[in-house]
N, C-alpha and C positions, 0 to 999 in steps of 0.2 A: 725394542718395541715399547712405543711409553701406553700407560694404559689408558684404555678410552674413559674411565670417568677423570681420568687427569683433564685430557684432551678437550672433553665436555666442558671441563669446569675451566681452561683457557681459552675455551672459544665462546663463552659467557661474560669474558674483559672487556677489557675499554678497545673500540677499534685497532687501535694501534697494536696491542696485542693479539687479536685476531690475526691480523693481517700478517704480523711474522711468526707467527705459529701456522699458519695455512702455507706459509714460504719454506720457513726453514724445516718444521717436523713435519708437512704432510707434502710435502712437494709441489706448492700449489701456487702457481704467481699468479693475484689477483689486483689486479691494477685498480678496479672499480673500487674495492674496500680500501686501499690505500688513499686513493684520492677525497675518501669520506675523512681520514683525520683534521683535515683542517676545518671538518663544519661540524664534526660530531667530540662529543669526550673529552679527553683532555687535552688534545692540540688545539680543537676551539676555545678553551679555557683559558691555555696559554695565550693565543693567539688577541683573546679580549682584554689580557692583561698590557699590550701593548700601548704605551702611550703617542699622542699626537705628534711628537716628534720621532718617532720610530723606534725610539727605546724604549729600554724596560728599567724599571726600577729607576736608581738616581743617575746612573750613567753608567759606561760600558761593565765596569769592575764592580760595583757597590749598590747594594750591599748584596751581600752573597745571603741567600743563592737570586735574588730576584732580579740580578742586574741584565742587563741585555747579554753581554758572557753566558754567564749559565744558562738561561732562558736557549739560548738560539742553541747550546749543547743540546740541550731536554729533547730540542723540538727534532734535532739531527738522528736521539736515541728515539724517538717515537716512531724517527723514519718518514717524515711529510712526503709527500710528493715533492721534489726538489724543486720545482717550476711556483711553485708559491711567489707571488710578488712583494707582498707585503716581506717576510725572508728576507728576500733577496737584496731589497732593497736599502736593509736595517743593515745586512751584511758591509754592504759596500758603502753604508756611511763610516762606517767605520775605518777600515780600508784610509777612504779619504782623509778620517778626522783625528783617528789614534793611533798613527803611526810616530815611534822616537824615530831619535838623528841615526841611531842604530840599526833602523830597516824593520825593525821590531813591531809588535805591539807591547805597549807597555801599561801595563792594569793600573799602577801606581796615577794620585794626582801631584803627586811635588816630584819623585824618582823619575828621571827619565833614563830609564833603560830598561831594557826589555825583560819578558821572563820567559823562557825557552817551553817551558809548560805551558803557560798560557797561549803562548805560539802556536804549540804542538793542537794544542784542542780547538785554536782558531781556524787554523790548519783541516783540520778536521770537518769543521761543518761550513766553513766556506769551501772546499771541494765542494762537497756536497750537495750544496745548492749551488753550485756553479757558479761562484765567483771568476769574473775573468783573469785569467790567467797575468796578465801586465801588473794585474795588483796586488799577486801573491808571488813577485821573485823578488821583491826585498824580503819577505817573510822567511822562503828558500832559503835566502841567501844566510840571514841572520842565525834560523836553525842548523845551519851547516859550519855556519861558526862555530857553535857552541858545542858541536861534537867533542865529547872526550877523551885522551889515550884507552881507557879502560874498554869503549866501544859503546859507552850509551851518553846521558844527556843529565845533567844536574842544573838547576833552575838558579842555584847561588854560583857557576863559575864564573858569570860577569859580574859579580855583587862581592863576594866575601874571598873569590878564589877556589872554589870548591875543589879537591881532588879526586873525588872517586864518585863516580854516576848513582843515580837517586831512581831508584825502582817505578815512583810515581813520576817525575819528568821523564824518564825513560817510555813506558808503558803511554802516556800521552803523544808522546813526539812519534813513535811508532804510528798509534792511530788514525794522525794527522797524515803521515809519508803511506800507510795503505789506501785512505780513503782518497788524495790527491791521485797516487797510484791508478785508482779503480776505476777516477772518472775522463782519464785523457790526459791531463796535465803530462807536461814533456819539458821544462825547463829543467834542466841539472838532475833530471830523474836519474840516472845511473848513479848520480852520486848518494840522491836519498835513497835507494834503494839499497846500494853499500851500506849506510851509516844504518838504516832498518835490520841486514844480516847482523852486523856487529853486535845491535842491540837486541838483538833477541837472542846471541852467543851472552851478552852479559847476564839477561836476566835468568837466562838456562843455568850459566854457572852460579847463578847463586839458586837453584832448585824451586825458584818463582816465588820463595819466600824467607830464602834461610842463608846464614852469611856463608863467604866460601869459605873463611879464614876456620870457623868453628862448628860450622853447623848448624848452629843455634839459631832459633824464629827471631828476622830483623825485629820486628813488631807485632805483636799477639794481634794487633787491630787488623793488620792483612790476611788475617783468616777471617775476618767478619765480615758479610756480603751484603753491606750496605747497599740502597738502589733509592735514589742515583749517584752513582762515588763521586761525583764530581768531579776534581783532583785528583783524587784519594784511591790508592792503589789495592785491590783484595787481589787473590788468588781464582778468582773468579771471573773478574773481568782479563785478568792475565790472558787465561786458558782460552776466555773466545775471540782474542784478539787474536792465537795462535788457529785456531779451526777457521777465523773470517779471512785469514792468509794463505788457508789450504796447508798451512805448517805441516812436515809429516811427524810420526810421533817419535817424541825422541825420552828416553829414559828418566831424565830430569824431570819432569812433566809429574811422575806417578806421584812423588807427598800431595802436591798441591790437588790432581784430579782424587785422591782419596779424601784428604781433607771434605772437598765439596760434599763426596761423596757421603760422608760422613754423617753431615747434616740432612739427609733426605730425614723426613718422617715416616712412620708406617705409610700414611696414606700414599705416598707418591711423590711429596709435594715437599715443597723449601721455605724454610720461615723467611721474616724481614726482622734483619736485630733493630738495635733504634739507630734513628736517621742521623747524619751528620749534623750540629747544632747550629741554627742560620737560618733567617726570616726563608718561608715559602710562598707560594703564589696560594696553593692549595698541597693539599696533601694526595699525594697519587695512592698508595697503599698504607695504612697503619704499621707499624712497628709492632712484633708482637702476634703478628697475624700472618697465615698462609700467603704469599709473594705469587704473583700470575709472573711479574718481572724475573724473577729467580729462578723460579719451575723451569718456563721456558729457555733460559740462559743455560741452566742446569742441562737440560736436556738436550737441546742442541751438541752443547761439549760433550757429551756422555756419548752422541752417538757419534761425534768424530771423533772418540778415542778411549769410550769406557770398556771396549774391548781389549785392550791394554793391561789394563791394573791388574797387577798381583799384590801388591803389597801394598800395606798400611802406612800411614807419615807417626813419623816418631814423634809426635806434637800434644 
């Protein structure tokens, strides 16, 4: 049961957050509130950042975070109404203008080949807004290449050879194969749906944050709950990629949901550490300061699976 001055004080945010805190913790689907992000707060903000030729920033990749990439991610994690034109539109120039000979999209401007991450989060918010389906089975296609014996996805196996899957391409390419999943999409779905089980046995076995060989935390930075990760992998967004899959709880799970848990404050509520380093549009929350984006994230996980925890993470 999360408490009602928490509750109060998320439903005091920016629309976008209202509207999936009245979704996910009150049971409430409000179509009218949602349809407000694009004229109120900060999807209008976003939104006005848009330049005349439909992009953002200097072109699709550049510079982070302002580029049309990340921008069209932000707006996916705000949750727009998917029917948005202006979206959809930016989407599928893209589609037409930045695809390699690889089937890919490829962020680079001299590289042409693709980056299986960037795929994966492309993936992601073209479902979403409902990219047609004819424009996303080279991208299918390309991610399904990249698949690795270990059962997840690393972003240097067509660049340097990579041999062992990368927790943040993994966890991305996932996102992309649920949210595809979620909206209809049916080309070679059996098969992303395979390489998704795999990948969520990969990052299980490494306990959503720690090597399998030693035990030890891959990277201190994947306990910190930056928002918005962009790329960039926490144990946070892990855990509600597993609850937005209906995942059931599996033992692995408990370092990483203690960790979170770890961090609550007395009051109820989840700080923001500081932001990934990279020009913004605006600033959605301070660094430093109580997180509406965290609380809420927190919470949700907690109630699909903080009945679970018994133990502590050795971290």
């Amino acid at each position: 049961m999360t408490d009602k001055a928490v509750l109060d004080w998320l439903l005091r945010g920016d629309v976008s957050i209202q509207y999936q805190v009245r979704r996910d913790l009150l049971g409430e689907a409000d179509h009218r509130l949602r349809a407000r992000i694009a004229t109120e707060g900060w999807g209008a903000r976003f939104l006005a950042c848009r330049n005349p030729d439909g992009s953002w920033g200097q072109r699709f990749y550049q510079p982070k975070w302002i580029s049309s990439h990340y921008t069209l991610l932000d707006l996916r994690t705000l949750e727009m109404a998917p029917d948005q034109p202006q979206v959809r539109d930016s989407i599928h120039k893209i589609a037409l203008e930045e695809k390699c000979p690889d089937g890919g999209i490829g962020p680079g401007l001299t590289v042409r080949l693709s980056d299986v991450c960037v795929n994966g989060m492309y993936l992601n918010y073209a479902s979403y807004f409902g990219e047609p389906e004819a424009s996303l089975r080279s991208i299918v296609d390309f991610i399904l290449d990249q698949r690795m014996a270990d059962g997840g996805f690393n972003c240097m196996k067509n660049r340097s050879g990579a041999h062992h899957s990368s927790l943040h391409s993994t966890l991305s390419v996932l996102e992309g194969i649920s949210e595809y999943a979620a909206n209809g999409y049916r080309y070679r779905l059996a098969e992303l749906e395979a390489a998704a089980a795999t990948g969520r046995e990969f990052m299980l076995m490494h306990r959503l944050f720690k090597s399998d060989h030693t035990g030890e935390i891959i990277r201190k930075d994947m306990l910190q709950l930056s928002f918005p990760p962009r790329w960039k992998y926490n144990v946070l967004r892990a855990l509600d990629y597993f609850r937005a899959v209906d995942a059931p709880w599996d033992e692995r799970m408990a370092d990483a949901l203690a960790v979170v848990l770890s961090k609550r404050r007395p009051d109820g509520r989840w700080t923001l550490p500081a932001a990934h380093p990279g020009q913004v549009h605006f600033v959605m929350e301070k660094a430093g300061q109580p997180s509406r984006w965290n609380t809420l994230i927190a919470l949700r996980v907690l109630d699909a699976y903080g009945g679970n925890l018994h133990s502590s993470p050795e971290a």
